[in-house]
Each structure stands twice: as C-alpha cells, then as structure tokens.
N, CA, C and O atoms as CSV, one atom per row, in Angstrom:
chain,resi,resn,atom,element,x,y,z
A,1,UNK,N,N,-23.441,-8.978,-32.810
A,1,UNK,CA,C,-23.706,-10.342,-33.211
A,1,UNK,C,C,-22.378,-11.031,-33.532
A,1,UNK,O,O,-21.411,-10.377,-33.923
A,2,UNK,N,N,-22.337,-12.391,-33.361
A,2,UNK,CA,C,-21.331,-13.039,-33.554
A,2,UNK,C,C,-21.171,-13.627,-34.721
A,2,UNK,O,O,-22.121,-13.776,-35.490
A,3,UNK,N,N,-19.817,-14.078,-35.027
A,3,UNK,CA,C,-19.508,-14.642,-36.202
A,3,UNK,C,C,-20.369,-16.072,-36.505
A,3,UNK,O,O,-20.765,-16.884,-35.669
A,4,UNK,N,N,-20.548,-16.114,-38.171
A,4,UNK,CA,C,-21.319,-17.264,-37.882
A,4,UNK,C,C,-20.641,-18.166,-38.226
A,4,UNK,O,O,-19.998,-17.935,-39.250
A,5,UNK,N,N,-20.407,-19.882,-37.442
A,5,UNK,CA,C,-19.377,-20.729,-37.841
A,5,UNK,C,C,-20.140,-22.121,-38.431
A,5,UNK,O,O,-20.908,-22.910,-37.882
A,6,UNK,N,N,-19.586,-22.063,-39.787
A,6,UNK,CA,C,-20.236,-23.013,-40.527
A,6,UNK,C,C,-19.161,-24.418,-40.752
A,6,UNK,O,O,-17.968,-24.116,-40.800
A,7,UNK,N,N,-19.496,-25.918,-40.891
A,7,UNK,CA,C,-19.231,-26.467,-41.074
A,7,UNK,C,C,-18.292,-26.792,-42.043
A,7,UNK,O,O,-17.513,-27.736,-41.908
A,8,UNK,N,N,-18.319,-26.137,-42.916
A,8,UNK,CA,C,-17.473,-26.689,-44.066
A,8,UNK,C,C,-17.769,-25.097,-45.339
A,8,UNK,O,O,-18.663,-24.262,-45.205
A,9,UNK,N,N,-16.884,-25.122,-46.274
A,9,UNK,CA,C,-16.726,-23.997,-47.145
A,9,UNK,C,C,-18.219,-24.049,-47.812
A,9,UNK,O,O,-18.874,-23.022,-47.988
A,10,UNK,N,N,-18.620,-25.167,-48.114
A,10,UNK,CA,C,-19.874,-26.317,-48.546
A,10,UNK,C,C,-20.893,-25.318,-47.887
A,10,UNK,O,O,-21.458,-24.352,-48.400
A,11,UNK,N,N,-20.988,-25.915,-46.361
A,11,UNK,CA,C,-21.767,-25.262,-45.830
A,11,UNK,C,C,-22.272,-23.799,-46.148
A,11,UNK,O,O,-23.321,-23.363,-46.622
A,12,UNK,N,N,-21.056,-23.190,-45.680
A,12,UNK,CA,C,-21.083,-21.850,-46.119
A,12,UNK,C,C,-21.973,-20.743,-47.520
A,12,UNK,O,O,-22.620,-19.698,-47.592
A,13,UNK,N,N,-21.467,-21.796,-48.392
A,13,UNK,CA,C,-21.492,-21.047,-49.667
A,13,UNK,C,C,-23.008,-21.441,-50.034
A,13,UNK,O,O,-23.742,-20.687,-50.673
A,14,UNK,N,N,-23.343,-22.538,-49.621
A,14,UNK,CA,C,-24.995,-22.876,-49.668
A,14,UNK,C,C,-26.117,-22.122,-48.639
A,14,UNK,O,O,-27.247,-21.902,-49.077
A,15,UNK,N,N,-25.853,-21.839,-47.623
A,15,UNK,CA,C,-25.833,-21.071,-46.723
A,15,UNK,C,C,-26.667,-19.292,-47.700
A,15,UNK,O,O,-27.819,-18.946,-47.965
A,16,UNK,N,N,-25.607,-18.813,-47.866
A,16,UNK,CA,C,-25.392,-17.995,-48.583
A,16,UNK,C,C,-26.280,-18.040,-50.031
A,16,UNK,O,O,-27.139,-17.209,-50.329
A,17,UNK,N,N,-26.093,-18.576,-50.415
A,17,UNK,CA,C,-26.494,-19.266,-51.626
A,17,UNK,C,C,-28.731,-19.049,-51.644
A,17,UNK,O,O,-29.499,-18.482,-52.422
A,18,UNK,N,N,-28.904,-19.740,-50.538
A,18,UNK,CA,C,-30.100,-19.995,-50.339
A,18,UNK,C,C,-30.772,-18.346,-50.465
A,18,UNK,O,O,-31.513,-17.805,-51.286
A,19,UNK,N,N,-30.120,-17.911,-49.258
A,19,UNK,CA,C,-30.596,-16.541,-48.332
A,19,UNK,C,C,-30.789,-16.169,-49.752
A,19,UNK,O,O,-31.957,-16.152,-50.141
A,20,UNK,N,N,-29.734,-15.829,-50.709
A,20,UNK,CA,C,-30.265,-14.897,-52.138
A,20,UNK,C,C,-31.085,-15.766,-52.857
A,20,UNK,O,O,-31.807,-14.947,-53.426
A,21,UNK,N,N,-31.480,-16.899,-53.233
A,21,UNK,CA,C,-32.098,-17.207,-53.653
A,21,UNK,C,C,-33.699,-16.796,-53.415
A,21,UNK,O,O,-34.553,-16.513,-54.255
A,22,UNK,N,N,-33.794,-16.869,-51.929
A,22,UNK,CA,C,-35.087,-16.657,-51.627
A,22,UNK,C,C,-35.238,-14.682,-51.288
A,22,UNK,O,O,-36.189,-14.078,-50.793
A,23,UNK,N,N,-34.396,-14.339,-51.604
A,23,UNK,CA,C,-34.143,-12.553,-51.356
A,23,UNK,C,C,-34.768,-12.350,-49.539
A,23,UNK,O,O,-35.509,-11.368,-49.547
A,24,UNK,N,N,-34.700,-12.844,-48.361
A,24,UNK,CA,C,-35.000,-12.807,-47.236
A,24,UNK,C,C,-33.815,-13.424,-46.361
A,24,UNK,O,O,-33.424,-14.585,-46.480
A,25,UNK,N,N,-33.452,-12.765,-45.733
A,25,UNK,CA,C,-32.295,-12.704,-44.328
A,25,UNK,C,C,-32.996,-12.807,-43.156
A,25,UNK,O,O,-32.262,-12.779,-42.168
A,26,UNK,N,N,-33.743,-12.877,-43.010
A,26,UNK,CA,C,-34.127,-13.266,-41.351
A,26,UNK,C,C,-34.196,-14.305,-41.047
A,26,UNK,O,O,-33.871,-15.139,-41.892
A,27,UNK,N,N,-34.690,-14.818,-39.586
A,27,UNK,CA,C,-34.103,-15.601,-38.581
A,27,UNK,C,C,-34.702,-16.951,-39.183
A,27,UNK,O,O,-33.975,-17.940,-39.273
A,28,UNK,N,N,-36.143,-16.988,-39.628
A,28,UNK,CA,C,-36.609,-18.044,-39.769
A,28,UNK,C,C,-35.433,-19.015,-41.243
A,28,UNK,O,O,-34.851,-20.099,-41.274
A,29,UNK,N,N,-35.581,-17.962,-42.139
A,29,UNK,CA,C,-34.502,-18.156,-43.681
A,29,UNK,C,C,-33.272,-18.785,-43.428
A,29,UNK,O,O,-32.762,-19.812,-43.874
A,30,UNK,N,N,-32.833,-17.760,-42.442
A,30,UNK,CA,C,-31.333,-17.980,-41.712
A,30,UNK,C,C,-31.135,-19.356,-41.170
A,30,UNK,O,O,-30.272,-20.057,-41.699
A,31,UNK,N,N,-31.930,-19.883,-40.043
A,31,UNK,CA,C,-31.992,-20.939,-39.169
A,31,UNK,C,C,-32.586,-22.007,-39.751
A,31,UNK,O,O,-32.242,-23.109,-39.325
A,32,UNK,N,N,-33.452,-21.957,-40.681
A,32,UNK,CA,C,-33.607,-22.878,-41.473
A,32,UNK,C,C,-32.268,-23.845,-42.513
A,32,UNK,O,O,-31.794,-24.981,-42.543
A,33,UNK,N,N,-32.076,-22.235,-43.410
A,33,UNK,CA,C,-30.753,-22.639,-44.251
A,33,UNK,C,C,-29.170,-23.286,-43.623
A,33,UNK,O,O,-28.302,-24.007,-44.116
A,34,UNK,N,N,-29.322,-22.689,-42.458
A,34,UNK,CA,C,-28.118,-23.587,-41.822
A,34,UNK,C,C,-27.985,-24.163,-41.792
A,34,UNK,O,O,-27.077,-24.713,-42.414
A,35,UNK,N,N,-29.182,-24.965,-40.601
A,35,UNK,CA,C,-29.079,-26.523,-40.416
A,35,UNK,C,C,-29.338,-27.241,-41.606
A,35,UNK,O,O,-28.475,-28.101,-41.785
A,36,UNK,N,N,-30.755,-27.190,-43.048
A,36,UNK,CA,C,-30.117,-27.439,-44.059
A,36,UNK,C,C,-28.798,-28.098,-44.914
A,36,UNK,O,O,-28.484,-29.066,-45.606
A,37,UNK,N,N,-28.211,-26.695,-44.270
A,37,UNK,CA,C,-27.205,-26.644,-45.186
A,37,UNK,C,C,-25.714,-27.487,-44.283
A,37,UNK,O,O,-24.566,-27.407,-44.720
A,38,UNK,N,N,-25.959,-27.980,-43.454
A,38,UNK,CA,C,-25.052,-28.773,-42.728
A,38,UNK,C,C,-24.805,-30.105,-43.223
A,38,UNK,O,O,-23.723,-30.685,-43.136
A,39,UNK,N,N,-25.615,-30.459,-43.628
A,39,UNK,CA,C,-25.053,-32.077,-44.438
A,39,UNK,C,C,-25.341,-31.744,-46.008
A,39,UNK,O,O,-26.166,-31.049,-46.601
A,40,UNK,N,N,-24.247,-32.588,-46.392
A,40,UNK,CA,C,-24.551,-32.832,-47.897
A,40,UNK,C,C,-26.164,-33.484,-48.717
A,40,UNK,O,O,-26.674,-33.211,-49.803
A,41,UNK,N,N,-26.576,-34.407,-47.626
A,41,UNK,CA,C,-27.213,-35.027,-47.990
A,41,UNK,C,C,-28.754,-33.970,-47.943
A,41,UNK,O,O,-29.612,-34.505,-48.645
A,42,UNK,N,N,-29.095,-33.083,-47.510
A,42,UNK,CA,C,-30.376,-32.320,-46.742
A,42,UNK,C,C,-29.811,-30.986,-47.594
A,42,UNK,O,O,-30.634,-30.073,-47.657
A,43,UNK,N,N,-28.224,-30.687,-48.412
A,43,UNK,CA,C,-27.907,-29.867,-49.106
A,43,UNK,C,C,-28.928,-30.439,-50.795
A,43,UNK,O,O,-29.492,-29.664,-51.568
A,44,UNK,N,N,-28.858,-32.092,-50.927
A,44,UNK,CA,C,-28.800,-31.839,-52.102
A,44,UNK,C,C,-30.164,-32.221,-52.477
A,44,UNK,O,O,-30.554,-32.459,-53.620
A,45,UNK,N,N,-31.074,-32.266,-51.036
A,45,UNK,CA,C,-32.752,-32.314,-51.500
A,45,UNK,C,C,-33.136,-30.764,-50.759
A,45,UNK,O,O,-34.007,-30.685,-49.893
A,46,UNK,N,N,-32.455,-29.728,-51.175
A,46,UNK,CA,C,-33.195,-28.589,-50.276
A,46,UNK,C,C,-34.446,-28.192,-51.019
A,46,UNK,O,O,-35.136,-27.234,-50.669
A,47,UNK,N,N,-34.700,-28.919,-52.001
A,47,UNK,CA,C,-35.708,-28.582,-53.095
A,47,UNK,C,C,-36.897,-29.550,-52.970
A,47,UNK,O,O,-37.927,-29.430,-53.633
A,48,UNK,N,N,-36.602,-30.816,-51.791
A,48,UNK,CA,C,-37.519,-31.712,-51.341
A,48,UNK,C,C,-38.255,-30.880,-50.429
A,48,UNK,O,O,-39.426,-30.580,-50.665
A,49,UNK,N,N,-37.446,-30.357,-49.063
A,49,UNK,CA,C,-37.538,-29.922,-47.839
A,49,UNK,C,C,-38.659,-28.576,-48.290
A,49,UNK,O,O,-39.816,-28.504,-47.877
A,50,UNK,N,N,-38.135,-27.774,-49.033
A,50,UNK,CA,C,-38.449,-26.612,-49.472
A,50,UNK,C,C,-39.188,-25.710,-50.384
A,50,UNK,O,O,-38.332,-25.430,-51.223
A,51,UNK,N,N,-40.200,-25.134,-50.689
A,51,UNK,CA,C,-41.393,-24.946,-51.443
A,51,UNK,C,C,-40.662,-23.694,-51.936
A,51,UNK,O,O,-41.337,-22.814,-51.403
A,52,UNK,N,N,-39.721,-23.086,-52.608
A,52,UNK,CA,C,-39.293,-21.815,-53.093
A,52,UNK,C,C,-40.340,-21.009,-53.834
A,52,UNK,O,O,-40.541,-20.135,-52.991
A,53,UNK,N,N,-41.007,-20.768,-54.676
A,53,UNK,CA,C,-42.130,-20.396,-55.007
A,53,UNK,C,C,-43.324,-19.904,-53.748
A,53,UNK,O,O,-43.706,-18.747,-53.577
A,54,UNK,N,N,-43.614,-20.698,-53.227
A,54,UNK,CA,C,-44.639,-20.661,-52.063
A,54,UNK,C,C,-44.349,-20.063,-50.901
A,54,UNK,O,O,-45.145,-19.394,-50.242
A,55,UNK,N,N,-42.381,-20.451,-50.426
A,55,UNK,CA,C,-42.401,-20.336,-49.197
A,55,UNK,C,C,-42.289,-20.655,-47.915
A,55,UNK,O,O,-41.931,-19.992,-46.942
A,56,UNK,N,N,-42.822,-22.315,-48.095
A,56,UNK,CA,C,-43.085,-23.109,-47.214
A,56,UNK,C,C,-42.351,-24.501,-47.130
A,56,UNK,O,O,-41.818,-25.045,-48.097
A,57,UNK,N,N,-42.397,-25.087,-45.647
A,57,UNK,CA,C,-41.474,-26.230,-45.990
A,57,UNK,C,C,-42.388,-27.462,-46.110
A,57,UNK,O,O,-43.436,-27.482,-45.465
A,58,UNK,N,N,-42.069,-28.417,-46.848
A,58,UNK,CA,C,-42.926,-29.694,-47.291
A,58,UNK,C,C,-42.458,-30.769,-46.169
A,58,UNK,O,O,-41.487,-31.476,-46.439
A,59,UNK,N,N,-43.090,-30.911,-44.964
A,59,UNK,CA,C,-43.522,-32.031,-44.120
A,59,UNK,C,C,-43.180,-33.406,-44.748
A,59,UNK,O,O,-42.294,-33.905,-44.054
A,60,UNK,N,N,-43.426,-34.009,-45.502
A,60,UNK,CA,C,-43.721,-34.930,-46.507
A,60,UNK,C,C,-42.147,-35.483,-46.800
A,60,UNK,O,O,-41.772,-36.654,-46.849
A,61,UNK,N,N,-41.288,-34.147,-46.991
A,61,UNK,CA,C,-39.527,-34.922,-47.108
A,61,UNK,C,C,-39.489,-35.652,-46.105
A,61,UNK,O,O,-38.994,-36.725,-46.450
A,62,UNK,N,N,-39.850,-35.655,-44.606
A,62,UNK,CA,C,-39.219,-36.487,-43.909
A,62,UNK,C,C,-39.580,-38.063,-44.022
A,62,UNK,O,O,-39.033,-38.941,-43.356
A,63,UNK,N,N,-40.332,-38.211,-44.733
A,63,UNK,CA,C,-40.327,-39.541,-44.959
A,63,UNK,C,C,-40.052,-40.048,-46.205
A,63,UNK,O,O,-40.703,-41.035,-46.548
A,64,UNK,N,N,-39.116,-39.530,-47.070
A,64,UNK,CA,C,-39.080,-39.891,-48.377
A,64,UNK,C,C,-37.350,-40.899,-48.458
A,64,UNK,O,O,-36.351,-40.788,-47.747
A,65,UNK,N,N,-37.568,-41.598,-49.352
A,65,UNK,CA,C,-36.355,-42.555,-49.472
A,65,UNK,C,C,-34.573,-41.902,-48.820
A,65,UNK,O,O,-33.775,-42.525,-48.119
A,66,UNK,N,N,-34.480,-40.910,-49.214
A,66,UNK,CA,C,-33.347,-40.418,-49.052
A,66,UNK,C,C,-32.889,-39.800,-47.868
A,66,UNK,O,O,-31.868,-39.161,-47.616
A,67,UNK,N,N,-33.988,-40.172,-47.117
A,67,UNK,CA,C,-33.552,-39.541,-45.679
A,67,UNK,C,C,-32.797,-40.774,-45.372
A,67,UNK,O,O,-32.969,-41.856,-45.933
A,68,UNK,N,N,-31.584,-40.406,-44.034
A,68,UNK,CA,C,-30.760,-40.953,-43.101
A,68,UNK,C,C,-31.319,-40.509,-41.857
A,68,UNK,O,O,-32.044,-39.530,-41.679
A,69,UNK,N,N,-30.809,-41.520,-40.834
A,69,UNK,CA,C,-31.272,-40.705,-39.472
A,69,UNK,C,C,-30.455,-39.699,-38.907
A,69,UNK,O,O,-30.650,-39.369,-37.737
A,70,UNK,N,N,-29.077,-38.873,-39.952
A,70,UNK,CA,C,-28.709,-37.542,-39.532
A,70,UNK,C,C,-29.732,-36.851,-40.349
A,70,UNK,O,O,-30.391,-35.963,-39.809
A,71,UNK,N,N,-29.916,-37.120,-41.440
A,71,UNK,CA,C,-30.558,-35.983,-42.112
A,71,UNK,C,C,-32.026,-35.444,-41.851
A,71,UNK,O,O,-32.437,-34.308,-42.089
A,72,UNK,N,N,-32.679,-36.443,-41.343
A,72,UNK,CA,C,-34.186,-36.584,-40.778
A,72,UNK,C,C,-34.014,-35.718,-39.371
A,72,UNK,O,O,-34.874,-35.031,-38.821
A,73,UNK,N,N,-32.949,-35.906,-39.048
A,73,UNK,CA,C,-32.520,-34.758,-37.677
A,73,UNK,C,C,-32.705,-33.598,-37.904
A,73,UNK,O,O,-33.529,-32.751,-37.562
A,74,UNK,N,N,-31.520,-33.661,-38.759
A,74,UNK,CA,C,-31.481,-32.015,-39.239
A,74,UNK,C,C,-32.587,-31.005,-39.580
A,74,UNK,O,O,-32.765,-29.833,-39.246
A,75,UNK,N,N,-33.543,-32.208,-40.674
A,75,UNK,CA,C,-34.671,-31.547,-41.184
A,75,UNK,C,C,-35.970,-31.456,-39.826
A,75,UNK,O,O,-36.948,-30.713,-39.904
A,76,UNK,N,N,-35.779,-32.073,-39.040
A,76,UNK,CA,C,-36.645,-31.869,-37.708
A,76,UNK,C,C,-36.761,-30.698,-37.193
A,76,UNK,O,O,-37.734,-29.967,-37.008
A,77,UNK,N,N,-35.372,-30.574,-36.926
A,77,UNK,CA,C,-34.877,-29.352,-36.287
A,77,UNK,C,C,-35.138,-28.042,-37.467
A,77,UNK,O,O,-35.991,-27.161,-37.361
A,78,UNK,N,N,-34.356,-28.172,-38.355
A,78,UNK,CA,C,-34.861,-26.954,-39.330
A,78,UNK,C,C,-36.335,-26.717,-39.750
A,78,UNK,O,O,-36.628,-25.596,-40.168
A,79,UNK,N,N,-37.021,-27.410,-39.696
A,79,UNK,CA,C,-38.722,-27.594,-39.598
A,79,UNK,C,C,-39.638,-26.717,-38.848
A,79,UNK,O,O,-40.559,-25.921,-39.034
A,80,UNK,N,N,-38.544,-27.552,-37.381
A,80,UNK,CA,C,-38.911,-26.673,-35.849
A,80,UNK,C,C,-38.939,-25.085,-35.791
A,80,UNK,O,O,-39.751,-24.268,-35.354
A,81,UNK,N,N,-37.405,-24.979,-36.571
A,81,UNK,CA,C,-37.205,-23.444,-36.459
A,81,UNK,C,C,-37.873,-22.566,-37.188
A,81,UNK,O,O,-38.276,-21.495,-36.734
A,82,UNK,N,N,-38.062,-23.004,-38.526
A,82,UNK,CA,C,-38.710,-22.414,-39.523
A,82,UNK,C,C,-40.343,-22.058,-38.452
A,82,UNK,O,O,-40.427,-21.005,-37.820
A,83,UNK,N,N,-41.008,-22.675,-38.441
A,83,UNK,CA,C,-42.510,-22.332,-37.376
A,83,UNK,C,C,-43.059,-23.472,-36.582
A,83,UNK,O,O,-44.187,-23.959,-36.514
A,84,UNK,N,N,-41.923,-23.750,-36.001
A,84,UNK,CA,C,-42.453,-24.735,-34.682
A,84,UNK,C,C,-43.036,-26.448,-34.912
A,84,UNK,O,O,-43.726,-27.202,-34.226
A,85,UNK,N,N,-42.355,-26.563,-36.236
A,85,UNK,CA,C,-43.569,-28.074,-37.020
A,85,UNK,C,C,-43.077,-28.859,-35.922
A,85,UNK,O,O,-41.881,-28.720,-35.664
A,86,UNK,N,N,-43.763,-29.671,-35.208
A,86,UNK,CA,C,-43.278,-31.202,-34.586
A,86,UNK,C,C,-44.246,-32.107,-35.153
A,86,UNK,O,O,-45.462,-32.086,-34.967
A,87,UNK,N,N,-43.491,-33.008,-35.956
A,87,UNK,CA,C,-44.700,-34.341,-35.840
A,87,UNK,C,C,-44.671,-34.862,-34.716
A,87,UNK,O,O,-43.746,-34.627,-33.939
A,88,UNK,N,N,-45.824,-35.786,-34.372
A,88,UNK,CA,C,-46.429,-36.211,-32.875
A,88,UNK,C,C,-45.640,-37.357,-32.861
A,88,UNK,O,O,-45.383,-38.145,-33.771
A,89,UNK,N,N,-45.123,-37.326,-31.132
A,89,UNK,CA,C,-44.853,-38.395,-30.698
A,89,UNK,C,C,-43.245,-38.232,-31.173
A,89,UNK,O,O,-42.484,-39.200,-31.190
A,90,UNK,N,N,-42.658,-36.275,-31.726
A,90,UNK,CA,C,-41.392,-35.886,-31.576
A,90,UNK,C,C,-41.039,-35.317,-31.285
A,90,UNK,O,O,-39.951,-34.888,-31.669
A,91,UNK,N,N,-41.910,-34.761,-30.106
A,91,UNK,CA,C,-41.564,-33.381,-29.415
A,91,UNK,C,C,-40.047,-33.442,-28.397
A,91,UNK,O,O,-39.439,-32.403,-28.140
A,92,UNK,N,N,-39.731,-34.369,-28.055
A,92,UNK,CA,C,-38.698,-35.115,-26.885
A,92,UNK,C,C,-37.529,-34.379,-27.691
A,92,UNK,O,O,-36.761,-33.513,-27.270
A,93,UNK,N,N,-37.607,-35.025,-29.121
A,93,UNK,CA,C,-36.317,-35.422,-29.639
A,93,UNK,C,C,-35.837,-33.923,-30.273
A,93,UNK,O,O,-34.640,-33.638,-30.319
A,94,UNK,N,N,-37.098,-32.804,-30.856
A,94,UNK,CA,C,-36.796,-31.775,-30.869
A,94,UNK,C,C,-35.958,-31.046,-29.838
A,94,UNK,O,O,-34.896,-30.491,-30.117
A,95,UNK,N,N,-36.705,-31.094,-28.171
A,95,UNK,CA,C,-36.000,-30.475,-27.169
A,95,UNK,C,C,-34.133,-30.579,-27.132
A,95,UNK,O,O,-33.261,-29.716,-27.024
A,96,UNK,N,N,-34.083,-32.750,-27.348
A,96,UNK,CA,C,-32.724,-32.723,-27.020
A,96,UNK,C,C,-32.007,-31.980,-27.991
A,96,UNK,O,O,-31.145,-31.201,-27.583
A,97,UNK,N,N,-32.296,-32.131,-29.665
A,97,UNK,CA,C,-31.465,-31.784,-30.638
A,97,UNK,C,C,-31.021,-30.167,-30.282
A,97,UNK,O,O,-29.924,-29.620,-30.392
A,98,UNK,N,N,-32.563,-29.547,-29.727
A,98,UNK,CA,C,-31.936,-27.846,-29.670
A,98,UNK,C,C,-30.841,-28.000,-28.564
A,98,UNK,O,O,-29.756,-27.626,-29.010
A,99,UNK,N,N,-30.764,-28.462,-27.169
A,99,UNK,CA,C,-29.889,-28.546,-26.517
A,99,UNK,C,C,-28.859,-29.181,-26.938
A,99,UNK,O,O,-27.849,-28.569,-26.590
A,100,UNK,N,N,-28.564,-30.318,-27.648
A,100,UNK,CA,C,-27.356,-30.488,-28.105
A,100,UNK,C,C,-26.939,-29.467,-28.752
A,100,UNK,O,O,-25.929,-29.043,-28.191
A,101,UNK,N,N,-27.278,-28.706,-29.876
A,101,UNK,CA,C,-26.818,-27.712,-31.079
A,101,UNK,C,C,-26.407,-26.580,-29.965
A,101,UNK,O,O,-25.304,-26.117,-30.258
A,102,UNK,N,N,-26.968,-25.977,-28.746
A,102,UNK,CA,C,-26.817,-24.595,-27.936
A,102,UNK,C,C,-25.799,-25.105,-27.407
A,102,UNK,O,O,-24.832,-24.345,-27.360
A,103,UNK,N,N,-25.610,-26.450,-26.853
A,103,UNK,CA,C,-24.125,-26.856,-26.137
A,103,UNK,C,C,-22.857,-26.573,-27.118
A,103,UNK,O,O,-21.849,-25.900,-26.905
A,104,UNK,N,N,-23.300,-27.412,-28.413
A,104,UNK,CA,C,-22.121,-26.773,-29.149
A,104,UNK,C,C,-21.600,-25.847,-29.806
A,104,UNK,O,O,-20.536,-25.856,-30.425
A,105,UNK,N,N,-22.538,-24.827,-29.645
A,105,UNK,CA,C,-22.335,-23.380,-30.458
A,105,UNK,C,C,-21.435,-22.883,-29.447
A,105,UNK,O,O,-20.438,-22.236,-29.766
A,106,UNK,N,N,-21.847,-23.253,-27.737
A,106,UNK,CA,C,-21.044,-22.293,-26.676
A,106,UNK,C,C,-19.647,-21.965,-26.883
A,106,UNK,O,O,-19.056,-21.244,-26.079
C-alpha cells in the first residue's frame, strides 16, 4: 500500500485523530475521514456530518447554513464513500468528483 498524502499537517493530524476516536481503521472510517478532513471548514462540523455514538452519517448537514459549495462537495463524496448515499438528481456530480479525486491521486 501506498503512502497516504494529505493536504496539510491539519489534514493529517485530524485524519488520525478521527480513526482513534471512533477505534475503527477501515476503508469506509478511512475514506470518509479524509475527505472530511480536507477542508477546514467540513474539519470543524465533523460533528454535524457525523453521528459518533451511533455510527452513522447525518444527511441533513448538507443543507445546513455552513456549508460552501467546496464543502457540500466534499461531504457528497465522503457520504458516497461511507455507503453509497446520493441525494437524487446527484448522481452526475458524484461520478465527476470520484474521477476528478482518482486523476489527482495518480
């Protein structure tokens, strides 16, 4: 497996941060917390996005005051990954975001 390259020290340490919080390392935790953890702004509602207790992610952030249209991205996509959520009528925009993100990992 390859190194994983995070945005910023920020990134990183929240990243990190999460995974122990929730005591689970796998893919869904992992791929969730990344993208997450890529903006400041989706860093500092991960407690909107995120049901820690339960488990589950709350649908409901994406429409709440503090979204931007990066951060509403992000949380799309981390949504997606976590178990496939698309709201209707965003399935398009899921496809491009994963292809943009696989172009730039290459």
């Amino acid at each position: 497996m390859s190194e994983i390259r995070f945005s910023s020290k920020e990134h990183e340490k929240f990243f990190y941060q999460m995974l122990a919080k929730c005591g689970k390392h796998d893919s869904y935790y992992s791929s969730f917390f990344y993208c997450v953890g890529i903006s400041e702004d989706t860093r500092n509602h991960v407690d909107r996005m995120f049901d820690f207790k339960e488990r589950l992610i709350k649908p409901e952030a994406l429409h709440e005051g503090w979204q931007t249209g990066g951060s509403a991205r992000l949380t799309r996509l981390a949504f997606n990954l976590w178990n496939g959520y698309v709201e209707k009528g965003e399935e398009s925009s899921i496809v491009a975001m994963l292809h943009i993100f696989m172009k730039q990992s290459e």
